[in-house]
Residue, then its C-alpha position, 0 to 999 in steps of 0.5 A: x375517555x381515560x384509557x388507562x389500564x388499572x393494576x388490577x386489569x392487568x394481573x387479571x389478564x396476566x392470570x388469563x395469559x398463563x393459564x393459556x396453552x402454550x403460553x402467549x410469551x410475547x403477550x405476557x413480556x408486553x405485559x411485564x414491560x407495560x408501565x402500569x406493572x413496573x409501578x407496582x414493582x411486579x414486574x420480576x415478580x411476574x418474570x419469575x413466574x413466566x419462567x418457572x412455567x416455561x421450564x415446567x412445560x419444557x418450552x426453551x425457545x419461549x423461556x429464551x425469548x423471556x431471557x433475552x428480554x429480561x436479561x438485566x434483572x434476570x441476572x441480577x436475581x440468578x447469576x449468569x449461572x442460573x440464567x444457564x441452569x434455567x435455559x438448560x432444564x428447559x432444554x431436551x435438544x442435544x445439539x441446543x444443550x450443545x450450542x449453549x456449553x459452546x457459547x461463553x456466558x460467562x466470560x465476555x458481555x451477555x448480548x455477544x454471548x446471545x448473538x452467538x447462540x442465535x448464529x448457532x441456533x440458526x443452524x440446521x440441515x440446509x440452512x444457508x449462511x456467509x463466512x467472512x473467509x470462505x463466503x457462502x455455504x449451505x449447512x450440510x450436518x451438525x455433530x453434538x458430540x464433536x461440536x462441529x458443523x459440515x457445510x458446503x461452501x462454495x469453494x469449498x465442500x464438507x468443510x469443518x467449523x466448530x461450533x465455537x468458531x461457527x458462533x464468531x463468523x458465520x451469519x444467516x444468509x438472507x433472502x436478499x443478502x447478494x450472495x443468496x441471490x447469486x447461489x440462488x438465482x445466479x441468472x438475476x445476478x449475471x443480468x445485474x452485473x451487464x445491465x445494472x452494475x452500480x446495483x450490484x456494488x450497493x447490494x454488497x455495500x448493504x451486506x457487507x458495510x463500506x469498503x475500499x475499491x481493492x476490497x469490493x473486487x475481492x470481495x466479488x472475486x472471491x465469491x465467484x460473482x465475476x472473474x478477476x478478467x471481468x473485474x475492470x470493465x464492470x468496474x468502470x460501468x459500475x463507477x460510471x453509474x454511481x457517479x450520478x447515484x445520490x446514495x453512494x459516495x466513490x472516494x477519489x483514492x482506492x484505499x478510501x471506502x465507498x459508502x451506502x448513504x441511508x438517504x441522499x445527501x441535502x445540500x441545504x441549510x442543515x448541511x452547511x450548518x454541520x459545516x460550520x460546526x465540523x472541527x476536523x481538518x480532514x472532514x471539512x475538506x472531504x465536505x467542500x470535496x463533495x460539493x465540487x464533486x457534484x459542482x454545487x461550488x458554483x452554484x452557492x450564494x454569497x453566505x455560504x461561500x463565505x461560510x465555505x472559505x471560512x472553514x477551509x481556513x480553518x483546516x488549512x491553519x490546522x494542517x499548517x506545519x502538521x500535514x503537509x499532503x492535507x495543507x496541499x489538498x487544501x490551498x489547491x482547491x481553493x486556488x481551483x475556485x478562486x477562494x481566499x481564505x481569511x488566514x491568507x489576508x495580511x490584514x486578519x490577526x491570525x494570518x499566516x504566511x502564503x501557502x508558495x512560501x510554506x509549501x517551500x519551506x522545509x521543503x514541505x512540497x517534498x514531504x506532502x508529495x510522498x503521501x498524495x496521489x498522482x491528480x494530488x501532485x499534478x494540482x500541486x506542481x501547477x500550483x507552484x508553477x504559478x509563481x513563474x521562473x522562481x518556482x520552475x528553478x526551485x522545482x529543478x534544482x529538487x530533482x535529485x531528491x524527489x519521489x518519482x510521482x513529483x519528477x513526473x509530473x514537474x517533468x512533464x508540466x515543464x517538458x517544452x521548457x529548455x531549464x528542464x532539459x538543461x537541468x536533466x542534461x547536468x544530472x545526467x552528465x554526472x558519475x551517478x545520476x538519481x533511480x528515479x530521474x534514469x527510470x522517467x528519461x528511460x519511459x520518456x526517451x522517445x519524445x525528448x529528441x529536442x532535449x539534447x540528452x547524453x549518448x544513449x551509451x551514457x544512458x544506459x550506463x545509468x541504467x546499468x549502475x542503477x540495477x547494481x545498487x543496493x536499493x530500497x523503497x522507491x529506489x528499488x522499484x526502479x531497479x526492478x522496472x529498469x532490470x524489466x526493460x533489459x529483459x524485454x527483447x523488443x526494448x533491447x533491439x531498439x537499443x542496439x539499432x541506435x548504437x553503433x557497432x563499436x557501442x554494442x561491444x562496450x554495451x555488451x562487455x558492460x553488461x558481461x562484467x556486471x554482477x547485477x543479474x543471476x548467472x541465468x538470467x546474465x546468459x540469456x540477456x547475453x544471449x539476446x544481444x548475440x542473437x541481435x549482433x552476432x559479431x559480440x561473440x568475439x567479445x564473449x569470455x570462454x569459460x568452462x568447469x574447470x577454469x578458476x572464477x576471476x579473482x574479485x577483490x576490494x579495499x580492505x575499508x570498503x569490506x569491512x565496512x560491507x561486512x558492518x552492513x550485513x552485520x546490521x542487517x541480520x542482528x538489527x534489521x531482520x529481527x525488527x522486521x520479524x517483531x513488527x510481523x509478529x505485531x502487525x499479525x496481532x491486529x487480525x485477518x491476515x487477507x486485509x492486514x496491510x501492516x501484514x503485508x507490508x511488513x512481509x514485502x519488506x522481508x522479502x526484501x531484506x532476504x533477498x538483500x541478505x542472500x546477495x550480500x553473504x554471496x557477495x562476501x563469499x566471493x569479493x576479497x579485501x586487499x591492501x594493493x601492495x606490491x601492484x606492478x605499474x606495468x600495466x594499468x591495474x586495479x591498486x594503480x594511479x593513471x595519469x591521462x592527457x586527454x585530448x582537449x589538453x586536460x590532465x586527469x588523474x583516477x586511481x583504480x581500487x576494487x569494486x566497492x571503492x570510490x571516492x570522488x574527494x581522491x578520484x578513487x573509482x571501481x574496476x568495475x566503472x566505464x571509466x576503468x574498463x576502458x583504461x585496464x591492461x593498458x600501458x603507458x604510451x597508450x591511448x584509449x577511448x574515455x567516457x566523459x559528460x555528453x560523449x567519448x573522447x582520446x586520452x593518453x595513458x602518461x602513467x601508471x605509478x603506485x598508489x600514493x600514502x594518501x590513498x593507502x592511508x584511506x584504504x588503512x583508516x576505519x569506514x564510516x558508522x553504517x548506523 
């Protein structure tokens, strides 16, 4: 039986339609759209009619509705201006004819400035809607003549929104949006929250869209779904639960997104055969990933673990000498399952070296450590490890360079051995030992009595030099982790009850000559230490308004070349901070803007760097030494030492900034130098030296010499 409706049917009922009223829009587009009118080309003809109607009748909302179905060849017939003109004579709403000038047709796509109208319309009096900043909210009023809308939200009320910025952010809320629920029925959600939680993650994953770990907490938090003291236990239930969900993907790294599958993943033939054709390093690993997630891995038959070591090849020789922290991610987890790749086999033409050699080389181990996580780091160390005696050397001898999460973990894999305690022991019996190796030793302390460390003193004279130092990045975080230790009360009594009374003072004058702490936070760790050993306070300086500040003083060469640093810093390195804030501003919402926020960290940092240094030129002068008495050991001297193992030592005293171990310059401010000032000579003193103390003679304190002055005359090096 042939169906099929003749031209002639169809403009008969199409006639019909329009003399129903109201007019029928949706069966008369359905008509317009039939194939049977398109072949006859009346299909605009009979678009036109159908609006001329609905502008006749007064009928805006079914003559949009025909707009937006006809869009394209409306257009092309009237302009966008005429689209506008149309829908405007159709209209006798105030507020609508408001919505439509608010909205700008003719400047960006029409399906943007449809999807704006229809936010707008969406808006009335009791309308509940979802604001990407301020969350859910109830529309309270709308203003035509100022173009606003007033709604509630829930952190704040009777807040304004114009109509145009309504247009960009708002969306209806609907029934089953997870912030309605909550508004609406805050008791479903709180049972959710305790006895399903994973639901709750995939109902804002299904309203919002994937997302990191940090933004679903926020997200939640902000929203007053939970409270920033509930976020980790319902997070920890929630992950538990979702571990075993098919739908949703909880990636290994928090700035990874969780993902809202749309139906579980296959493993099945189908899936293996995207594998085959996946070209991207990054996504063939994250697939294997998967599979060793679900342990599926173990489970593969023999066609698709060779299908698997084949594309890990593949990555792995896309990562070679390109992405140090993916080639690791990658041979690791083929040394986790005993698969060996083609490219490994000396046999196979495109063969490159073993992944030991390469992750050595370059120092590659290094670079891939600054970009992986903790667990990343772990495999790789174990990885390396395997090579025996070789890798534990070459693993020791980088301690000095690494970044903390690659100590760390090195550390503690080699912890019962007696190289890492050797090695340890070497690094820090040096003048300046590395933040992050004083920071581990520090944290570990406790449980490396076997290790033979350096006096505790010595330690803490690290520790000292370390909060001193003007640091940056990783470096700075130590500083600040060890400047917390000092602060702690309960740290510094665990300290004192070690040292003995005679290191408590040396301790103590240490830390009263340091310019590392703020005068505030200098008096209350002093103050700390005397309440711990009140005999410190024979140790204290008197000081009072009217006494003149010690004098500081430094080598010309060493101020000039501090005064090139601040220079660089305030011309160089702060207005590159602020183009790159300016630039990072640019890329949108502040609130998820990392560049943003790092780019301010670093502010932040550079102002702090530069308040500390214009205070430190302020109050440290340069000095050529001349004319310094030899009476008595001083800064501008030369001090020659026969310490009592019968070695001769020679050190040359210069300011604070002056060291140079090629001369054996050292500061004033050094261990060394406060144990050797206003001594003369014939005396003895105690000297700091690599594993203790031991009894020097003061042979002589003589003028400096033309080498010396001659170093303190010539330039600085470049600070660029």
């Amino acid at each position: 039986m042939n169906t099929a409706v003749t031209f002639a049917e169809a403009e008969s009922k199409f006639i019909a339609l329009l003399e129903s009223k109201p007019l029928p829009v949706m069966d008369l587009l359905a008509l317009i759209h039939s194939t049977t009118v398109k072949n006859n080309s009346q299909d605009e003809s009979w678009t036109n009619v159908v609006v001329q109607e609905l502008i006749d009748a007064g009928d805006f909302t079914g003559l949009y509705t025909v707009v937006k179905s006809c869009a394209s060849a409306l257009v092309a017939q009237l302009g966008v201006d005429g689209i506008l003109t149309d829908l405007e004579r159709a209209c006798k709403d105030r507020m609508v004819l408001a919505f439509i000038e608010t909205v700008p047709f003719t400047t960006q796509p029409l399906e943007d400035s449809f999807h704006q109208l229809d936010t707008l319309l969406s808006l009335a009096p009791g309308a509940q809607v979802i604001d990407k900043t301020w969350g859910f909210g109830t529309v309270k009023r709308l203003d035509h003549f100022y173009k606003r809308v007033t709604i509630d939200f829930s952190g704040k009320r009777g807040h304004h929104l114009t109509f145009k910025t309504a247009s960009e952010t708002l969306i209806p809320a609907a029934h089953d949006h997870i912030l309605t629920i909550h508004h609406n029925n805050p008791s479903e959600i709180e049972r959710l929250i305790n006895e399903q939680p994973g639901e709750v993650v995939k109902g804002v994953l299904r309203c919002f869209g994937a997302m990191p770990i940090p933004k679903l907490e926020s997200t939640l938090v902000d929203n007053n779904v939970l409270t920033s003291a509930a976020w980790k236990g319902f997070w920890d239930n929630a992950r538990k639960a979702l571990k075993s969900d098919p739908l949703v993907v909880v990636p290994s790294k928090r700035t990874e997104c969780i993902e809202l599958l749309a139906e579980a993943a296959s493993y099945d033939d189908r899936w293996f055969s995207g594998l085959r054709d996946e070209r991207d390093p990054q996504l063939i690993l994250n697939a294997v990933l998967e599979l060793e997630e679900l342990k599926k891995i173990a489970t593969m038959d023999e066609a698709q673990r060779e299908l698997v070591s084949s594309r890990l090849g593949f990555a792995i020789k896309g990562a070679h000498n390109t992405n140090p922290a993916l080639y690791v991610k990658l041979v690791t987890l083929c040394d986790r399952h005993s698969i060996t790749p083609d490219v490994f086999k000396p046999d196979c033409e495109e063969s490159i070296e073993p992944p030991h050699i390469h992750l050595w080389g370059s120092d590659r181990f290094m670079q891939a450590a600054q970009k992986l996580t903790v667990k990343d780091v772990s495999n790789m160390v174990a990885f390396l490890l395997q090579q025996g005696p070789s890798a534990r050397e070459k693993l020791l001898a980088a301690l000095p360079g690494m970044p903390y999460n690659l100590l760390n973990e090195t550390l503690l894999a080699l912890r019962e051995t007696e190289e890492a305690a050797q090695a340890c022991r070497e690094l820090l019996m040096a003048p300046k030992a590395a933040p992050t190796l004083v920071s581990w030793i520090f944290r570990y302390r406790a449980e490396l009595s076997n290790w033979n460390l350096p006096p505790l003193l010595d330690l803490l004279h690290h520790a000292i030099i370390t909060v001193e130092t003007n640091l940056n990045g990783e470096n700075l975080r130590m500083q600040n982790g060890l400047k917390k230790l000092f602060k702690s009360a309960g740290w510094l009594k665990e300290i004192f009850d070690e040292l003995t009374e005679t290191q408590r003072h040396l301790l103590f004058e240490r830390i009263q000559a340091s310019p590392a702490w703020d005068p505030t936070t200098q008096r209350a760790l002093l103050a700390r230490m005397l309440k711990l050993d009140p005999t410190l306070a024979d140790r204290k300086r008197a000081t009072s308004s009217t006494d003149e500040p010690a004098s500081r003083l430094t080598s010309w060469r060493s101020f000039v070349q501090r005064q090139a640093l601040y220079k660089k810093l305030v011309e160089s390195d702060l207005p590159k901070n602020s183009n790159d804030i300016a630039v990072a501003r640019s890329y949108g919402d502040l609130r998820e803007n990392f560049e943003y926020q790092a780019a301010k960290d670093y502010q932040r940092q550079l102002l702090q760097k530069q308040s500390e240094m214009q205070l430190e030129l302020e109050l440290v002068r340069g000095s050529d030494f001349a004319n310094i008495s030899t009476a008595k050991v001083a800064p501008g001297t030369t001090v020659e030492l026969l310490i009592e193992d019968g070695v001769k030592k020679s050190y040359t005293i210069l300011g604070e900034w002056d060291r140079d171990e090629e001369l054996d310059i050292i500061s004033n401010k050094t261990r060394m130098a406060e144990c050797l000032l206003g001594k003369s000579a014939g005396d003895k003193t105690t000297i700091p030296v690599p594993g203790g103390e031991k009894t020097a003679e003061i042979l002589a304190v003589s003028p400096l010499s033309q080498a010396i002055t001659d170093w303190i005359a010539s330039p600085p090096e470049s600070t660029t």
